[in-house]
PDB file of N, CA, C and O in Angstrom:
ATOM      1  N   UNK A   1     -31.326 219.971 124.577  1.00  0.00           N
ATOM      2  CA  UNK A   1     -32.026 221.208 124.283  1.00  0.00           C
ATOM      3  C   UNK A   1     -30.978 222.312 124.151  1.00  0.00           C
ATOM      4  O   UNK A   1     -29.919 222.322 124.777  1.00  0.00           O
ATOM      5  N   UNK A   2     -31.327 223.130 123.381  1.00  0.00           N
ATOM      6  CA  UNK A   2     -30.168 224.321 123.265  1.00  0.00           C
ATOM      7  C   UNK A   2     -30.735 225.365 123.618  1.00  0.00           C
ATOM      8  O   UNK A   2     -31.901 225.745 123.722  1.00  0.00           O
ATOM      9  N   UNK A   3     -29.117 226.035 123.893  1.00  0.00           N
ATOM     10  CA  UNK A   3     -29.957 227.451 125.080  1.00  0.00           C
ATOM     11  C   UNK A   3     -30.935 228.584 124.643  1.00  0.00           C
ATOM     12  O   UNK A   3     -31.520 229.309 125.448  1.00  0.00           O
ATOM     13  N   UNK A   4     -31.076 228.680 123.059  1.00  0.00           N
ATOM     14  CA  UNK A   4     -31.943 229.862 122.738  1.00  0.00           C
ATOM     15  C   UNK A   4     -33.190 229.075 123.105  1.00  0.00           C
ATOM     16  O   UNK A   4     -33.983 229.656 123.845  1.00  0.00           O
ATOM     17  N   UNK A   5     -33.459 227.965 122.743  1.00  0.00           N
ATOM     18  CA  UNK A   5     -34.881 227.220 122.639  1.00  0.00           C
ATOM     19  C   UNK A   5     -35.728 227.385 124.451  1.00  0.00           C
ATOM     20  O   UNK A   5     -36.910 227.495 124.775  1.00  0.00           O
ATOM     21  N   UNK A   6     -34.507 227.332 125.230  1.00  0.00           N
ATOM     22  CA  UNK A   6     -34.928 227.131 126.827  1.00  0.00           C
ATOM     23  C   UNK A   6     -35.087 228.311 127.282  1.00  0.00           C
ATOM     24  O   UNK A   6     -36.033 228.400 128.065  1.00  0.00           O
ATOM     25  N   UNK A   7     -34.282 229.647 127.007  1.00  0.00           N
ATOM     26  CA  UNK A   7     -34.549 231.088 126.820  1.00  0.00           C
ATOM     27  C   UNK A   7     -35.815 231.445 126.279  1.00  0.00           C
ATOM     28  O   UNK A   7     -36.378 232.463 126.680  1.00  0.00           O
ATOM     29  N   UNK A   8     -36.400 230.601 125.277  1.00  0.00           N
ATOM     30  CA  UNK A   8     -37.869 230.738 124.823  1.00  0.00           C
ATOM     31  C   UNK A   8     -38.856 230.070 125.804  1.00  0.00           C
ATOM     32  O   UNK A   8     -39.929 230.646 125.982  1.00  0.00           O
ATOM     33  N   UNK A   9     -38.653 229.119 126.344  1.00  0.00           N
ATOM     34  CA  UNK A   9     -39.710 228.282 127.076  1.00  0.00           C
ATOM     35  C   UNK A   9     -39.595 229.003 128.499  1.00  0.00           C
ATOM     36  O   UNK A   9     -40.656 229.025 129.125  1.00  0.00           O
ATOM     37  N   UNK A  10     -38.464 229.613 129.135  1.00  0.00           N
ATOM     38  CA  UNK A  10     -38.486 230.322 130.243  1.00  0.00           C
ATOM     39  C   UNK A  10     -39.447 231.775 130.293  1.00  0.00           C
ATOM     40  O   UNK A  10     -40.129 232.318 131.163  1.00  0.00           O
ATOM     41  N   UNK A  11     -39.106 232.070 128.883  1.00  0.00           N
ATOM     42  CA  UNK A  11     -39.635 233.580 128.893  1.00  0.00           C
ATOM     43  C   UNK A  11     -41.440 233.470 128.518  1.00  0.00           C
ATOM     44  O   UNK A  11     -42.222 234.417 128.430  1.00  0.00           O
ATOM     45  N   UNK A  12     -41.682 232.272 128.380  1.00  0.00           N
ATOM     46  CA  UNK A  12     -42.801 232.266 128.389  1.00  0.00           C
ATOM     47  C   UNK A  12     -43.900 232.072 129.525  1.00  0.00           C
ATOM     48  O   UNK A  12     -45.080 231.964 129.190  1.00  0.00           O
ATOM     49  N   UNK A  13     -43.429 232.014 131.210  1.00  0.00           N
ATOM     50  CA  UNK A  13     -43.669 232.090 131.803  1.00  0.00           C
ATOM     51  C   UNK A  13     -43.470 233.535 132.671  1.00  0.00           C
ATOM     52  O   UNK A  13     -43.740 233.773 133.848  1.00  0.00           O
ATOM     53  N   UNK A  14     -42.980 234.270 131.782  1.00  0.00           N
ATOM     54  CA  UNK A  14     -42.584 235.526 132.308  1.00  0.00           C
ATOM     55  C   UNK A  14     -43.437 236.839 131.268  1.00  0.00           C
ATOM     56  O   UNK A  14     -43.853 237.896 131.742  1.00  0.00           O
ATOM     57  N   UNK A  15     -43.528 236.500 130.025  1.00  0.00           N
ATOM     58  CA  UNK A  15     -44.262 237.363 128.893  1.00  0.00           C
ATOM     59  C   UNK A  15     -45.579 236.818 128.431  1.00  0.00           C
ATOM     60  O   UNK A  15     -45.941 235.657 128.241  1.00  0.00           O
ATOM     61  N   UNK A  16     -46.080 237.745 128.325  1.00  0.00           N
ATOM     62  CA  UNK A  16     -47.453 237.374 127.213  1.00  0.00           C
ATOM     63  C   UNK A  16     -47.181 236.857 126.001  1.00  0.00           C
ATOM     64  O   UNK A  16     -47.943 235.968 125.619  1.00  0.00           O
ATOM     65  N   UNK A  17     -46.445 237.125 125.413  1.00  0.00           N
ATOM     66  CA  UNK A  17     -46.129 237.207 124.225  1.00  0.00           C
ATOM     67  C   UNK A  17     -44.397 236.252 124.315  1.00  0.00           C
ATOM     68  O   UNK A  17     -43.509 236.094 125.152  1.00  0.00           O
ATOM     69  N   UNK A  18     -44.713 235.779 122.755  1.00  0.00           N
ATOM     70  CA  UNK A  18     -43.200 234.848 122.608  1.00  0.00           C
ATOM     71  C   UNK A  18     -42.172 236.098 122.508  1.00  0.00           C
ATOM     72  O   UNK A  18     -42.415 237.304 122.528  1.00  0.00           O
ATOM     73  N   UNK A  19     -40.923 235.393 122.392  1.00  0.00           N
ATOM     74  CA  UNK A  19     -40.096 236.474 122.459  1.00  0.00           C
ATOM     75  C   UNK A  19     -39.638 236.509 120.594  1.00  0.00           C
ATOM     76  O   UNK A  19     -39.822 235.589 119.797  1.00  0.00           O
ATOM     77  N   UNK A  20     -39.207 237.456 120.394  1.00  0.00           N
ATOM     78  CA  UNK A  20     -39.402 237.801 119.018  1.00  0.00           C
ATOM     79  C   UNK A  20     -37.882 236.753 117.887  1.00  0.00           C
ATOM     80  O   UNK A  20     -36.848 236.283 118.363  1.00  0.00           O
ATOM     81  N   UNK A  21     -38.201 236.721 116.822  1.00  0.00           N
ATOM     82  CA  UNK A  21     -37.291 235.742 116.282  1.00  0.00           C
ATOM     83  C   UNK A  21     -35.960 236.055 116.386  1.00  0.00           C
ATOM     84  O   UNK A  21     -34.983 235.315 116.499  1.00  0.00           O
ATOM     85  N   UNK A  22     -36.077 237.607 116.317  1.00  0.00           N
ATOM     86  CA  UNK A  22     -34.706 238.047 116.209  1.00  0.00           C
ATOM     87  C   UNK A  22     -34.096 238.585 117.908  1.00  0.00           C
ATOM     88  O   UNK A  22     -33.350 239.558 118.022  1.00  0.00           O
ATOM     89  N   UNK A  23     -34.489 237.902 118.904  1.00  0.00           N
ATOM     90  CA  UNK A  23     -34.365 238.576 120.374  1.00  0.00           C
ATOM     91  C   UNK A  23     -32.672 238.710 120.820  1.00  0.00           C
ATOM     92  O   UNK A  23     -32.331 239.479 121.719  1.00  0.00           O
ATOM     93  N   UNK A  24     -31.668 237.847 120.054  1.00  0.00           N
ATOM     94  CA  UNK A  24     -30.570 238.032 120.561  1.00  0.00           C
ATOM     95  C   UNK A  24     -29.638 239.074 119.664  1.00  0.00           C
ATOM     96  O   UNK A  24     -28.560 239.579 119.978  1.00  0.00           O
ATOM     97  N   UNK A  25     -30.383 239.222 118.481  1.00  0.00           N
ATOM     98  CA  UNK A  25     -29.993 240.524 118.268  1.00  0.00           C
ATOM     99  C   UNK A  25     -30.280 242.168 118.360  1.00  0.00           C
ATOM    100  O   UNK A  25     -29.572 243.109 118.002  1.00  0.00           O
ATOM    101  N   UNK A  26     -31.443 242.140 118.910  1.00  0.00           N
ATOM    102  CA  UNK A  26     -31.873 243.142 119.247  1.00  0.00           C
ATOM    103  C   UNK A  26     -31.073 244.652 120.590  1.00  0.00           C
ATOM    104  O   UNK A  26     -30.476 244.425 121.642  1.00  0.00           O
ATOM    105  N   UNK A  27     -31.346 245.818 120.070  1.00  0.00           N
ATOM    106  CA  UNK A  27     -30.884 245.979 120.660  1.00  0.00           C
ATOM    107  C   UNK A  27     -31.149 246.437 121.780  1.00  0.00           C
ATOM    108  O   UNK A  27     -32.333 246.204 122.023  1.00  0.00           O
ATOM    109  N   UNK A  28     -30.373 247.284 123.069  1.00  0.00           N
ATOM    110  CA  UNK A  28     -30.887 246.166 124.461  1.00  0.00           C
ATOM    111  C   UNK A  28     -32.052 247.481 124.927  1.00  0.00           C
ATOM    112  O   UNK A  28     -32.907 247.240 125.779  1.00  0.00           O
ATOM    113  N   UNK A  29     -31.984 248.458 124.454  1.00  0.00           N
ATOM    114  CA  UNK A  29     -33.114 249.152 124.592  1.00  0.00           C
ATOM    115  C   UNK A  29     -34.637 249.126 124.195  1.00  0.00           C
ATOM    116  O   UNK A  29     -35.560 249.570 124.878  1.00  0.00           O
ATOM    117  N   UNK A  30     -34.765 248.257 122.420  1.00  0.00           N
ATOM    118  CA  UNK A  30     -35.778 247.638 122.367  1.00  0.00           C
ATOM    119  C   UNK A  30     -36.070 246.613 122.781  1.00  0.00           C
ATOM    120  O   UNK A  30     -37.241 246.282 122.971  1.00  0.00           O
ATOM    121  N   UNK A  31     -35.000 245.833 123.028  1.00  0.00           N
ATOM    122  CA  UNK A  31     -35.250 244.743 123.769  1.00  0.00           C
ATOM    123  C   UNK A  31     -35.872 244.679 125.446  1.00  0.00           C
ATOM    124  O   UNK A  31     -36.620 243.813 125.900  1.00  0.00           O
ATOM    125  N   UNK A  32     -35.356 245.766 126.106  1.00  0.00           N
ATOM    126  CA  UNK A  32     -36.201 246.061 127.371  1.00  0.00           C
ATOM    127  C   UNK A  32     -37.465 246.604 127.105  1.00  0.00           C
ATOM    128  O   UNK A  32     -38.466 246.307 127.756  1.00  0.00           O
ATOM    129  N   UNK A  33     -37.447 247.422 126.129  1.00  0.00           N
ATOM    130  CA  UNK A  33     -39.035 247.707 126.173  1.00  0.00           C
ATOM    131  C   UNK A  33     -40.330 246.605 125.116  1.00  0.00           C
ATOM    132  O   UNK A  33     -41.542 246.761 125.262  1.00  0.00           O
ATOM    133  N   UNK A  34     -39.869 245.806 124.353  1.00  0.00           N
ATOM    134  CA  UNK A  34     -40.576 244.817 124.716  1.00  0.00           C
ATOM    135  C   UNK A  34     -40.966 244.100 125.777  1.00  0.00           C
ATOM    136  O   UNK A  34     -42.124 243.700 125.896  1.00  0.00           O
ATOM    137  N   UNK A  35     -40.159 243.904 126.524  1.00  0.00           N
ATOM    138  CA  UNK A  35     -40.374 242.805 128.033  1.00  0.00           C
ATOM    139  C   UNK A  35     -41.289 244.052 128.553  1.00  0.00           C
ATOM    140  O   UNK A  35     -42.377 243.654 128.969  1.00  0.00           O
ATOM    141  N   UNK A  36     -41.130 245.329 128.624  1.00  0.00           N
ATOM    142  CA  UNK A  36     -41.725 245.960 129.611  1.00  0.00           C
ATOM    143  C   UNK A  36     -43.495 245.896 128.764  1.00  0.00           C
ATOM    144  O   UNK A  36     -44.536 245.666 129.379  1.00  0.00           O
ATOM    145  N   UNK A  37     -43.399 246.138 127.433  1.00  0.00           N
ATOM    146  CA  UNK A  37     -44.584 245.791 127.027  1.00  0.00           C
ATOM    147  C   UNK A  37     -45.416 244.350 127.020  1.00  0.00           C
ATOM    148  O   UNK A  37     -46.580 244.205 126.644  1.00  0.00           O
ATOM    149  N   UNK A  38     -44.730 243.556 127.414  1.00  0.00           N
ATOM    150  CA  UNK A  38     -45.458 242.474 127.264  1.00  0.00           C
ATOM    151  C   UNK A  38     -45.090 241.540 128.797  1.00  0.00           C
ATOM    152  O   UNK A  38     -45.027 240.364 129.157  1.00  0.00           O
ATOM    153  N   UNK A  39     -44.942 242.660 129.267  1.00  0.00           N
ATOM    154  CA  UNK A  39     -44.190 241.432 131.176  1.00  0.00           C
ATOM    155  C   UNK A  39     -46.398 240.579 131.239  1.00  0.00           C
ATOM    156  O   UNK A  39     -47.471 240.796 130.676  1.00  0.00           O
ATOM    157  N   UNK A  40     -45.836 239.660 132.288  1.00  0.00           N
ATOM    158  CA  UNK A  40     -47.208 238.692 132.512  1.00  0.00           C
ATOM    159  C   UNK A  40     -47.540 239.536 134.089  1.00  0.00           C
ATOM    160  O   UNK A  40     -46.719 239.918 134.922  1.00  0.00           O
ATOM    161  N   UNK A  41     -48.992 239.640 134.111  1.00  0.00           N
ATOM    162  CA  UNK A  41     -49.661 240.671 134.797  1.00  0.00           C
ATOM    163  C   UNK A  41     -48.692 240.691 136.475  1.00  0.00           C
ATOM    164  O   UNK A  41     -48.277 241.752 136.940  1.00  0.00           O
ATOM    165  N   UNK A  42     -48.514 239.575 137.053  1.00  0.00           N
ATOM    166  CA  UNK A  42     -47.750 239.547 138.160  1.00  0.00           C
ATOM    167  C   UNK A  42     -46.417 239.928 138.167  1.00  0.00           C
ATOM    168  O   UNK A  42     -45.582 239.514 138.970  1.00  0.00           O
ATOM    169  N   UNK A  43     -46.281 240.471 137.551  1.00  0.00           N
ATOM    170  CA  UNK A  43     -44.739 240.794 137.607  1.00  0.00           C
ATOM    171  C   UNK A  43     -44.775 242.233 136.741  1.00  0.00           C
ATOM    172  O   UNK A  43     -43.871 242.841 136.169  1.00  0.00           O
ATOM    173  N   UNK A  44     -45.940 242.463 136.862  1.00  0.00           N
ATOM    174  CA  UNK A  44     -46.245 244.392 136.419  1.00  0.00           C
ATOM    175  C   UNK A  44     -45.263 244.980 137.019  1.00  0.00           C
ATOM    176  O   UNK A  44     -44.393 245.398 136.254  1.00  0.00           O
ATOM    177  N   UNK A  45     -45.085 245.174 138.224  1.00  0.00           N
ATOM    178  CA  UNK A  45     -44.054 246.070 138.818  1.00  0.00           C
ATOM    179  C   UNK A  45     -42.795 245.905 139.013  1.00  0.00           C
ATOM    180  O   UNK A  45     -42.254 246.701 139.780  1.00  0.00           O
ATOM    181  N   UNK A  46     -41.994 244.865 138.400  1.00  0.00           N
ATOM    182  CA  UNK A  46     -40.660 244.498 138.486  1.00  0.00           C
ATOM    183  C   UNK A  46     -40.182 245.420 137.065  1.00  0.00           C
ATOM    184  O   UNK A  46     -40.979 246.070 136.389  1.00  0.00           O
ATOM    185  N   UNK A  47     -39.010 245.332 136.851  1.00  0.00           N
ATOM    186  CA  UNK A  47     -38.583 246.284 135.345  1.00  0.00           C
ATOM    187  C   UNK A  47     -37.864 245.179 134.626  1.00  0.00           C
ATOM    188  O   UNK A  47     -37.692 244.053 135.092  1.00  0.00           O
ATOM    189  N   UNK A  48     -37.434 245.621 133.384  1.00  0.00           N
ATOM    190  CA  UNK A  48     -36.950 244.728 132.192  1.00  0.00           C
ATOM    191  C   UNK A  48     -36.144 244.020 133.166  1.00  0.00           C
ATOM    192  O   UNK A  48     -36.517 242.983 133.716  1.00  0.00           O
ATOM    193  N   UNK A  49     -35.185 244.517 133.345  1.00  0.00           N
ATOM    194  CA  UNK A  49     -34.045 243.920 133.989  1.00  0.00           C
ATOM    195  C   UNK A  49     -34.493 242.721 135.080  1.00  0.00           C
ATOM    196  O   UNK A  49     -34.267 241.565 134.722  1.00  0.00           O
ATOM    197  N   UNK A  50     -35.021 242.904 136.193  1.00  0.00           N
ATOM    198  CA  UNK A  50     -35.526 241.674 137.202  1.00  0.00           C
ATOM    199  C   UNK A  50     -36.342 240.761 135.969  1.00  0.00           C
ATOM    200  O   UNK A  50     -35.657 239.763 135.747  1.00  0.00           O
ATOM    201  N   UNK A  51     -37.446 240.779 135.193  1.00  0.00           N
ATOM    202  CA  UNK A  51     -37.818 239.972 134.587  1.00  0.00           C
ATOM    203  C   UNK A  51     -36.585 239.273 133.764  1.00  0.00           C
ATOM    204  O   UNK A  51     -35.963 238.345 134.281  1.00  0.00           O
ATOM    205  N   UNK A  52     -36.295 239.714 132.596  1.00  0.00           N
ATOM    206  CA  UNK A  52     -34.940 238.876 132.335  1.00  0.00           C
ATOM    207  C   UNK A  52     -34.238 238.215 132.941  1.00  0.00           C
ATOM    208  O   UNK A  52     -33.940 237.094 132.530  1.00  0.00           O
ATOM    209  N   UNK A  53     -33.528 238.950 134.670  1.00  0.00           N
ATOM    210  CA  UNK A  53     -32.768 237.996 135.084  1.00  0.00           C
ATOM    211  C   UNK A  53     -33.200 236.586 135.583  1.00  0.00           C
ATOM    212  O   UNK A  53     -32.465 235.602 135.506  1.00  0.00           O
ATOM    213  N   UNK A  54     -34.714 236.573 136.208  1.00  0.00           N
ATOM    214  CA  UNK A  54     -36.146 235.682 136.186  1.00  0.00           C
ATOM    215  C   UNK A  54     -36.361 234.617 134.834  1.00  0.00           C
ATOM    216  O   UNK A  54     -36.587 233.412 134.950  1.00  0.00           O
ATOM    217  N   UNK A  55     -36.255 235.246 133.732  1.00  0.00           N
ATOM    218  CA  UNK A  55     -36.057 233.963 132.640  1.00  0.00           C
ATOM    219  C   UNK A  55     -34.637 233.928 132.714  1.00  0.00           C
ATOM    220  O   UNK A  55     -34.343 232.757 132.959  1.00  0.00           O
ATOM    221  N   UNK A  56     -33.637 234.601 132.629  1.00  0.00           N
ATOM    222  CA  UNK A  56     -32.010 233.979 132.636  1.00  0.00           C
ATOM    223  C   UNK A  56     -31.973 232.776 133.725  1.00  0.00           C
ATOM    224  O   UNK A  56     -31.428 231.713 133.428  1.00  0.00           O
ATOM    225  N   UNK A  57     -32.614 232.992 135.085  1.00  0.00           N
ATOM    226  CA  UNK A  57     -32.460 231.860 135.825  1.00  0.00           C
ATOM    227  C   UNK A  57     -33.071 230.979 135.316  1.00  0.00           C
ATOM    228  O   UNK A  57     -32.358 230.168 134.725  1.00  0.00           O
ATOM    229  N   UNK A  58     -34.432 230.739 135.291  1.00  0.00           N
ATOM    230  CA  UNK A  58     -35.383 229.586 134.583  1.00  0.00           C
ATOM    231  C   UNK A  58     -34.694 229.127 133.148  1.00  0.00           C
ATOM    232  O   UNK A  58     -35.071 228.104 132.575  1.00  0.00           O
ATOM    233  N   UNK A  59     -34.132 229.585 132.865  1.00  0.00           N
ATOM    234  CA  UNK A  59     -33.378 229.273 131.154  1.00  0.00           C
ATOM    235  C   UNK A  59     -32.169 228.127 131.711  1.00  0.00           C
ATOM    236  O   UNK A  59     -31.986 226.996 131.260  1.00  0.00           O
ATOM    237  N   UNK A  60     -31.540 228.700 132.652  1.00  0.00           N
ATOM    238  CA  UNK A  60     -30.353 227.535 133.540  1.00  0.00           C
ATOM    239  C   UNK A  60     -30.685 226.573 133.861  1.00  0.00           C
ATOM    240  O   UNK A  60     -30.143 225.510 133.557  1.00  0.00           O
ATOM    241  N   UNK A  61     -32.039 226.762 134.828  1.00  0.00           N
ATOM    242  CA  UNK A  61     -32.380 225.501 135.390  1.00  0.00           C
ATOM    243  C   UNK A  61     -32.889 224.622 134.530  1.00  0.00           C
ATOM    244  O   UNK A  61     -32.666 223.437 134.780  1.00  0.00           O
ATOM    245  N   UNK A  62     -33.563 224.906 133.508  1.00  0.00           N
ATOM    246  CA  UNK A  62     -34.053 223.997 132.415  1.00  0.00           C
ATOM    247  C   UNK A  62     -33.117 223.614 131.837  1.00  0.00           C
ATOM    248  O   UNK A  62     -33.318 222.420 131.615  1.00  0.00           O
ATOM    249  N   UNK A  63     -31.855 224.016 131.306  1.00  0.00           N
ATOM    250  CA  UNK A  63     -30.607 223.613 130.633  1.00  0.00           C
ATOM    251  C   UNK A  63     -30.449 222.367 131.935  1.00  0.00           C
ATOM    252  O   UNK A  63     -30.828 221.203 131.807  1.00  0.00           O
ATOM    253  N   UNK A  64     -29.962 222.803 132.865  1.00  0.00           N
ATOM    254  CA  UNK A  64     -29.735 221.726 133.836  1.00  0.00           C
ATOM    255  C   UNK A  64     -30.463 220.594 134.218  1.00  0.00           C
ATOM    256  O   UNK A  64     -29.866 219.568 134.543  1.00  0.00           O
ATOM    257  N   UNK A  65     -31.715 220.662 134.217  1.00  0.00           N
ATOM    258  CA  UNK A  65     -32.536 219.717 134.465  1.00  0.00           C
ATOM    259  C   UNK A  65     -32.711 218.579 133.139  1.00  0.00           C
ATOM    260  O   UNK A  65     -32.881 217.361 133.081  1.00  0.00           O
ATOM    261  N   UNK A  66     -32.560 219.749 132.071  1.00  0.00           N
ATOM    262  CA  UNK A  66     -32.425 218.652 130.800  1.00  0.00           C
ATOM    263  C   UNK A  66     -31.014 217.862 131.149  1.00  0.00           C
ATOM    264  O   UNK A  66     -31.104 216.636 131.209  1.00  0.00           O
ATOM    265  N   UNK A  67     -29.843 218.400 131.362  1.00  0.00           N
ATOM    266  CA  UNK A  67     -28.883 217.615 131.351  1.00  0.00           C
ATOM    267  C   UNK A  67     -28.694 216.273 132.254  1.00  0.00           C
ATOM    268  O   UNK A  67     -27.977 215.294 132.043  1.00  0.00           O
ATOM    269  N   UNK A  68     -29.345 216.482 133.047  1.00  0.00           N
ATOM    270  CA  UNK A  68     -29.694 215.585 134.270  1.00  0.00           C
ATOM    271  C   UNK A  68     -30.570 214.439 133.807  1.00  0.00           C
ATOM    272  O   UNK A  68     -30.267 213.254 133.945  1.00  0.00           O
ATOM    273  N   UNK A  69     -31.652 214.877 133.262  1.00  0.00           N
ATOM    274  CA  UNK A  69     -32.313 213.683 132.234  1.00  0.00           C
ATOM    275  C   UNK A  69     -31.687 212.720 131.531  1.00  0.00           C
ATOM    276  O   UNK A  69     -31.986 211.534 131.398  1.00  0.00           O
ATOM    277  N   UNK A  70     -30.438 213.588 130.924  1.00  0.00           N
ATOM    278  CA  UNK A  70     -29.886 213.086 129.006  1.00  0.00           C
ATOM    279  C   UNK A  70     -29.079 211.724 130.196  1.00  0.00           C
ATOM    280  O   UNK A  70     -28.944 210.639 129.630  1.00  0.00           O
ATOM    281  N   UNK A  71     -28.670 211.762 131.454  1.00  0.00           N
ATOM    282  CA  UNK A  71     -27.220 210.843 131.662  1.00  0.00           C
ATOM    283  C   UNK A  71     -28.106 209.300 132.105  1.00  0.00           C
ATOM    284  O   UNK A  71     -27.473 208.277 132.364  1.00  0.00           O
TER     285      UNK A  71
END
């Protein structure tokens, strides 16, 4: 699995909404205020930043867990 694809499957436990096609180029101000528009109701009160770092972790562990599979 490659890392944008697991960055997508993480953030989907974190957003309503997919994350947009163009998300790694965006820049980081619209890019926080998407997440802030679309965070998933439990995590209303955290800010861009804690949510992201929340899919950045889940994005690792799925990289890892896939790798653990592949051997």
């Amino acid at each position: 699995m490659n890392i944008k694809k697991a960055y997508e499957i993480a953030a989907g436990n974190y957003l309503t909404k997919d994350l947009p096609k163009d998300w790694e180029e965006m820049e980081e101000e619209e890019f926080n205020r998407f997440i802030e528009d679309n965070k998933w109701e439990p995590f209303a009160n955290w800010d861009a930043h804690q949510v992201w770092e929340s899919i950045d972790t889940l994005a690792n562990e799925i990289i890892e867990a896939t790798k653990e599979t592949d051997k």
